[in-house]
MIKEFI-46090 format. One record per residue (C-alpha): x, y, z; residue in three letters. Coordinates in steps of 0.1 Angstrom, whole numbers, plus 5000, padded with zeros to 4 digits. Layout:
! residues N
XYZAla...
//
This chain:
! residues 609
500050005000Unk501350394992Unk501550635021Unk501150975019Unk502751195045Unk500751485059Unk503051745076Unk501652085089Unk502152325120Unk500152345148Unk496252495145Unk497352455109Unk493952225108Unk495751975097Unk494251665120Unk490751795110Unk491851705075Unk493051385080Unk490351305098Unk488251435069Unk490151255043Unk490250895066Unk486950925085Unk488850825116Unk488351025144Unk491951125155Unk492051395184Unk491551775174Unk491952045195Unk493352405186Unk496652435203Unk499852315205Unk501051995218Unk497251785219Unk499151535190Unk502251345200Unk501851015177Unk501950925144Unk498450785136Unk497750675098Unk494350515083Unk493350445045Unk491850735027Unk488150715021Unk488450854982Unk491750614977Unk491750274997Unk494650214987Unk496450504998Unk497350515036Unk497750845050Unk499850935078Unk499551205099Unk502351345117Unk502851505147Unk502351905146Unk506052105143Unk506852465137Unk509952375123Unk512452125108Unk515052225135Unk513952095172Unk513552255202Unk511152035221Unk510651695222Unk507251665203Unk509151805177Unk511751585176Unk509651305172Unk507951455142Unk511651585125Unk513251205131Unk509551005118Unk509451225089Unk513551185078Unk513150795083Unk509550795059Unk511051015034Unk513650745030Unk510650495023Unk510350374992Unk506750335002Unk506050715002Unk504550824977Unk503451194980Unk503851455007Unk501051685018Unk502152005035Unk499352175054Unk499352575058Unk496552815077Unk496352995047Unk494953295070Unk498653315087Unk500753215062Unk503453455084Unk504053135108Unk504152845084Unk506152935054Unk509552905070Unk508052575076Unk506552495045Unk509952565025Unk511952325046Unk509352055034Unk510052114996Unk513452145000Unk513651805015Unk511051624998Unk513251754968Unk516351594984Unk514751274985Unk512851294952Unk509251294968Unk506751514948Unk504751784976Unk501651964976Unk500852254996Unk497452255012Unk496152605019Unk493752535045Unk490752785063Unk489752865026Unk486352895039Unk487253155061Unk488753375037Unk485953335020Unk483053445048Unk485253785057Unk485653865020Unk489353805017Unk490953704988Unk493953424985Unk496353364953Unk496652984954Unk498152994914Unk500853314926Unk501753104955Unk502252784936Unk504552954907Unk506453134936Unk507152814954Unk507652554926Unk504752294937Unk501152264934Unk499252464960Unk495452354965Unk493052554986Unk490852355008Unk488652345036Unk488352055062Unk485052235079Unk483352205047Unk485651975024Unk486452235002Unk488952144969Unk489151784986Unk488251684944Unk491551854935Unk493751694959Unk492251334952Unk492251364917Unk496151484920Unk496951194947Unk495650924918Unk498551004894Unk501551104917Unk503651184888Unk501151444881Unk502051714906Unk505951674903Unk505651814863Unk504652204880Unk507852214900Unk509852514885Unk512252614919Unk514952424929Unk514952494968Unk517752204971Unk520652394981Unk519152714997Unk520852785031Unk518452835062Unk519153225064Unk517953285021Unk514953025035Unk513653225061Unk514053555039Unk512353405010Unk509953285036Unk508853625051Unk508953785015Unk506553565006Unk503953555033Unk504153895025Unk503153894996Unk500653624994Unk498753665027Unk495553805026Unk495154135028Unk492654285057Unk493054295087Unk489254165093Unk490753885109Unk493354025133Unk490854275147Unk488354025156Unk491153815175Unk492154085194Unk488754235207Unk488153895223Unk491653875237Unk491254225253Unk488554075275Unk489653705282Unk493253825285Unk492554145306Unk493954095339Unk490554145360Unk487454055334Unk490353755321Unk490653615354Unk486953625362Unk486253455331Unk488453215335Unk487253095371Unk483353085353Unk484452855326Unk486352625357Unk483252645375Unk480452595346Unk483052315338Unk482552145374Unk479052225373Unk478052025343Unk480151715350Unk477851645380Unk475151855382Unk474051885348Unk474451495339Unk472251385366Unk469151315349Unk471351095324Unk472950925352Unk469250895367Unk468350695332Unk471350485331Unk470750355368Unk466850275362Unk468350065331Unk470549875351Unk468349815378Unk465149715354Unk467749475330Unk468749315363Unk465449265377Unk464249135345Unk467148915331Unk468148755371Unk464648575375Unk465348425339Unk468248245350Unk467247885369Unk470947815381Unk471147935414Unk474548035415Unk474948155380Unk472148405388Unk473748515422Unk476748585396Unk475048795371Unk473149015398Unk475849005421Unk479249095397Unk477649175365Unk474649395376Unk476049475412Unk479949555400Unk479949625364Unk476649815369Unk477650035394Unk480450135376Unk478250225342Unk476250495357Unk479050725360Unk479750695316Unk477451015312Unk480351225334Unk482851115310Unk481251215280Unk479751595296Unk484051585308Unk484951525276Unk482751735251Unk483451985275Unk487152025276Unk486651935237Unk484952295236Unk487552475251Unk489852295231Unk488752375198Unk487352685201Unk491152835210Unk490352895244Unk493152655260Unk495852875246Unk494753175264Unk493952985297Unk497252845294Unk498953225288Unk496653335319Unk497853085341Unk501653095332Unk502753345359Unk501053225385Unk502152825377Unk505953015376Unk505453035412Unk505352675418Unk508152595397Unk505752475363Unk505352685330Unk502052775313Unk502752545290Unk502352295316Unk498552415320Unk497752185284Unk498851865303Unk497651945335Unk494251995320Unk494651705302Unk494751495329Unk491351585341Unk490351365315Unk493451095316Unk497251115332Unk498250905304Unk498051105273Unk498651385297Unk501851275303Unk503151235270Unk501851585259Unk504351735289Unk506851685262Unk505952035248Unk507052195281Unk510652295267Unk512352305297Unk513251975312Unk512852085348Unk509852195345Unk508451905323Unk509051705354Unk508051915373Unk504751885351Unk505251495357Unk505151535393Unk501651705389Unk499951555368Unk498651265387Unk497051505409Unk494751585385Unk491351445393Unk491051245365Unk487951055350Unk489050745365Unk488850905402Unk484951065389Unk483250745391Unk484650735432Unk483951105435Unk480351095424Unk479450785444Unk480650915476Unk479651255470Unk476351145460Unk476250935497Unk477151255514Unk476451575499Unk472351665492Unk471051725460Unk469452025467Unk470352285437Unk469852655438Unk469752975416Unk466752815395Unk468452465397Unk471652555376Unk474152465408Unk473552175427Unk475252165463Unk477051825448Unk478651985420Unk479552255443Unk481451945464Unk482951835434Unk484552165426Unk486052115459Unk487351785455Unk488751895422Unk490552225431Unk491752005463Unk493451775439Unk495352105418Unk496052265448Unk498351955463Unk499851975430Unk501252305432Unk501752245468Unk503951935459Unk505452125429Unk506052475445Unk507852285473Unk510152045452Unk510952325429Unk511752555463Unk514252235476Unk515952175448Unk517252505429Unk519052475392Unk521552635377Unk520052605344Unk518652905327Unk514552855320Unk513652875286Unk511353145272Unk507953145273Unk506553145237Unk502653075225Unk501053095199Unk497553215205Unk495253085175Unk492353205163Unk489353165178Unk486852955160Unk483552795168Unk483752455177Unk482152195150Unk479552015169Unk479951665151Unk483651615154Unk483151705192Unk480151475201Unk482051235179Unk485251235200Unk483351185234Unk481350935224Unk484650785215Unk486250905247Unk483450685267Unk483750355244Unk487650375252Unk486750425293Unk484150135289Unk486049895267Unk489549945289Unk488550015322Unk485449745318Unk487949475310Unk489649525343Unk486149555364Unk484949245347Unk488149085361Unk488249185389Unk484449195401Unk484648785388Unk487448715418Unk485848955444Unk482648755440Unk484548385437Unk486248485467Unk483348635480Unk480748365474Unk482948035486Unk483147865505Unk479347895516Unk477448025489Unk477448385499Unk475948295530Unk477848475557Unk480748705532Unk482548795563Unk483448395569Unk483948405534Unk487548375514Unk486948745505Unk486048825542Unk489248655554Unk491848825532Unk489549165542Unk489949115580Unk493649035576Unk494049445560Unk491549595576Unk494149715601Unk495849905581Unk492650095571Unk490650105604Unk492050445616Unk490350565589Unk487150415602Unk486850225572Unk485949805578Unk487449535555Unk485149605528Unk486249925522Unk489949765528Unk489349545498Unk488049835477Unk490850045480Unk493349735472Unk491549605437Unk491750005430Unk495249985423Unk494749805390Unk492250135380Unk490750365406Unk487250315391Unk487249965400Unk486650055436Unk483050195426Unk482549815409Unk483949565441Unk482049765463Unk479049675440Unk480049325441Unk479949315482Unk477449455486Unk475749285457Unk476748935476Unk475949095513Unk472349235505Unk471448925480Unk467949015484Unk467949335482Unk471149345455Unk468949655428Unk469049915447Unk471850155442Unk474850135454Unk474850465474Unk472050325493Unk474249985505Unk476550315513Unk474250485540Unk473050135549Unk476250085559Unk477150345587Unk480150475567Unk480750825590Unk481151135572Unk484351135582Unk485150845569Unk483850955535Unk485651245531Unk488851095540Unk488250865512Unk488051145491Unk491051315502Unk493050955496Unk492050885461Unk492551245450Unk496451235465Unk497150845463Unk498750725427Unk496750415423Unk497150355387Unk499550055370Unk499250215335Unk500450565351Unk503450435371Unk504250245336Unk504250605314Unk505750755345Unk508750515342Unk508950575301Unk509150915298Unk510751025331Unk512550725350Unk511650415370Unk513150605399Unk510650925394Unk508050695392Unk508950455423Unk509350735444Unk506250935434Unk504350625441Unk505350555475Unk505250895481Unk501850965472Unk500950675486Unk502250775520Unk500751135521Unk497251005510Unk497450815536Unk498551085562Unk496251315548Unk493351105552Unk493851005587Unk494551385593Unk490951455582Unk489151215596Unk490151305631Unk489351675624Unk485851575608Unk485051315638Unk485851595664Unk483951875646Unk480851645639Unk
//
């Protein structure tokens, strides 16, 4: 099969046209750093043309790691006989910050005999502000075919395929040897042309900057930024209820319908018990993930991350982080995983561990499932101010801004112990336009988002919730749990967790957790499930209350899973991309601060209440 290499800078829009051209539904977001992988996939038009999509660079000269990976991907596939064709993608609105770019491209797809086309994306928008764009002045300037196109509305998509069929086709235009120019004549004849092919108005450049006078003013900024946090907060829990309500009254009714069905007495105890009781438990909270991620999807695309990230970069100085580090940081609200690979745009690598250190802080989706059930035990659903904010998504804020806060805590303080005597690098962004979001695309990627949580995390939970109820049923049929197998490892930990006021149950929770935090929501449905057989529907937060668990004791659970690294697949990536030592000694320490914490406020919740 031919590839074809798609190149581009970041916000170029060049992973909305791959996913255009492929139908696959590779992450987009509008700023830089979000793509940090190679992905590829057959083109819809061509079958049997695979295009690859590499990560976004500003330049063929490296300053940051994510760079690098894109610079040392594309000289190996340029060598490929396999390459065919290389499309270079260009914001045809700011053709100021990609031609450099774009030249480097031809001149070494011409070193290695590979034909190029330039894509002039955003056509569309030149088109709505009534701006005009020479594609054929550009193309005779620079020696290669230049197509304008549009991946919002697949604009001059008919071009490009009908030029990709016949790759010979494109190479007859080139004119302009660019083979032996030295960088210095490249980045003149770069800025000579953007010069002179950009479009001229400056429609676009006003609009940009009213909106940044207000979200980048340092009072009406700042208050905007804390509205977006807390809208965010407020629709993950507050906002998803009635979808979580739905999903739980499935559950219940498929269990009470399918359970009587089955005559094997013990298969039936399993499917109500681990299927309905842990599995279930643990699919109520899906509708969090997807508000979590169409959410942050929003802010991502519509250029609003860049400027959240310049807002927060002298305050995150403090604490020894960049604003840079505010992408990955945010990232990890959804996962710490892809989070940590895109800290390799922080350039500095102090502060890209320093990132590292804070990023499993970050209350991520696998800690929400946890957060809403106990919040949900504890906290009233009462709502105010016409029923927009809810007292739980008020709790949940907390929680959240708990987590962050330990992070810069833990940060600020390791930055504040261990000076350097390396200089820090600058502090450059590029702030990209803002656009509205394309609904599609968005709902697309969360629905995604929430097949990936269920298919990944639900392999574990199945797992697990099998051997929490095999231990939990034998050797006497689920008649007494705490003579049980189950019961007996419990009673043996249960020391450890006592102080907390937390029995063996809870003990056993916390442990399976440690595989993936969520799957303490689904062996908690699994005990309880086995304990309550006859009762084994009702939701899980009632087994909760029916339990005794004291306040204190649920908030000091809180407080332990949003400090306590109790993630495999973390401590793995941790271990990759910093060291095994880094991610040893965050473990443990985490670990043992959770811990500390926890009993800290338990005794201070007991006394006060």
């Amino acid at each position: 099969m031919k590839q074809v290499l798609l190149l581009g800078s970041p916000n170029s829009g060049k992973s909305s046209l791959f996913n255009r051209l492929t139908g696959l539904s590779q992450r987009v977001a509008n700023y830089p750093g979000i793509t940090v992988d190679v992905a590829s996939g057959p083109m819809v038009s061509l079958p049997d043309i695979e295009l690859v999509d590499f990560p976004g660079t500003y330049s063929l000269e490296p300053i940051s790691g994510e760079e690098a990976i894109a610079v040392s991907f594309l000289n190996e596939a340029l060598a490929d006989d396999k390459v065919s064709h290389v499309l270079c993608v260009a914001d045809a609105t700011r053709l100021e910050k990609c031609m450099h770019f774009i030249l480097q491209v031809i001149r070494e797809c011409q070193h290695h005999q590979k034909p190029v086309t330039v894509l002039a994306n955003m056509c569309d928008v030149i088109r709505d502000n009534q701006l005009e764009f020479d594609a054929a002045g550009l193309a005779t300037a620079l020696g290669v075919p230049v197509i304008s196109v549009s991946a919002r509305e697949s604009l001059g998509f008919e071009t490009l395929i009908d030029g990709l069929k016949e790759t010979s086709a494109p190479q007859a235009t080139v004119s302009r040897n660019w083979r032996e120019t030295p960088n210095e004549i490249l980045r003149g004849s770069a800025q000579q042309l953007a010069q002179k092919f950009s479009p001229k108005g400056d429609v676009l450049i006003h609009s940009q900057l009213r909106l940044d006078r207000f979200f980048l003013s340092s009072a009406l900024g700042g208050l905007a930024f804390f509205f977006i946090m807390f809208l965010f907060f407020q629709s993950i829990f507050t906002w998803s209820a009635p979808v979580m309500d739905a999903v739980e009254s499935l559950v219940s009714g498929l269990g009470q319908v399918v359970v009587p069905l089955i005559p094997n007495k013990m298969m039936a105890d399993f499917v109500a018990d681990a299927l309905f009781g842990g599995v279930g438990a643990f699919l109520v909270f899906v509708p969090q993930i997807f508000v979590l991620t169409l959410v942050i999807g929003i802010m991502e695309d519509s250029g609003y991350l860049a400027r959240a990230a310049l807002i927060c970069h002298r305050p995150l100085r403090i604490f020894g982080l960049t604003g840079k580090s505010f992408i990955p940081l945010l990232s990890g609200v959804a996962c710490a995983i892809p989070a940590i690979y895109a800290a390799r745009s922080v350039d500095s690598p102090r502060q890209r561990m320093m990132t590292y250190l804070a990023i499993p802080l970050m209350p991520c989706s696998a800690r929400l499932p946890v957060y809403a059930l106990l919040i949900a035990t504890f906290i009233p659903s009462d709502t105010v101010l016409l029923g927009l904010v809810g007292w739980q998504g008020l709790a949940l804020f907390a929680i959240y801004f708990f987590g962050m806060f330990v992070a810069l805590m833990v940060t600020g303080f390791v930055s504040k112990a261990s000076k350097s005597q390396q200089a820090e690098q600058p502090f450059v962004l590029e702030l990209p336009p803002y656009r509205l979001p394309t609904a599609k695309p968005l709902l697309r990627n969360a629905w995604n988002r929430c097949q990936q949580f269920v298919t990944q995390a639900g392999k574990i939970i199945v797992a697990v919730t099998m051997v929490v109820w095999v231990l939990g049923y034998f050797p006497n049929g689920g008649a007494d749990l705490g003579q049980s197998w189950l019961g007996t490892l419990g009673h043996f930990v249960e020391p450890i967790f006592s102080p907390l006021g937390l029995d063996w149950r809870y003990g056993i929770a916390i442990l399976t957790s440690f595989l993936a935090r969520e799957v303490f929501v689904g062996t908690l449905g699994t005990i309880f499930g086995i304990e309550g057989s006859e009762e084994n529907m009702l939701p899980l937060v009632d087994h909760i209350q029916a339990s005794g668990l004291p306040l204190g004791s649920g908030i000091a659970l809180l407080v332990f899973f949003a400090v306590a690294l109790q993630c495999v697949s973390t401590v793995v990536i941790l271990a990759r991309e910093g060291s095994a030592r880094l991610a040893l000694s965050m473990l443990v320490s985490y670990l043992v601060g959770a811990y500390l914490l926890s009993l800290l406020v338990f005794q201070l919740v007991s006394v006060l209440f």
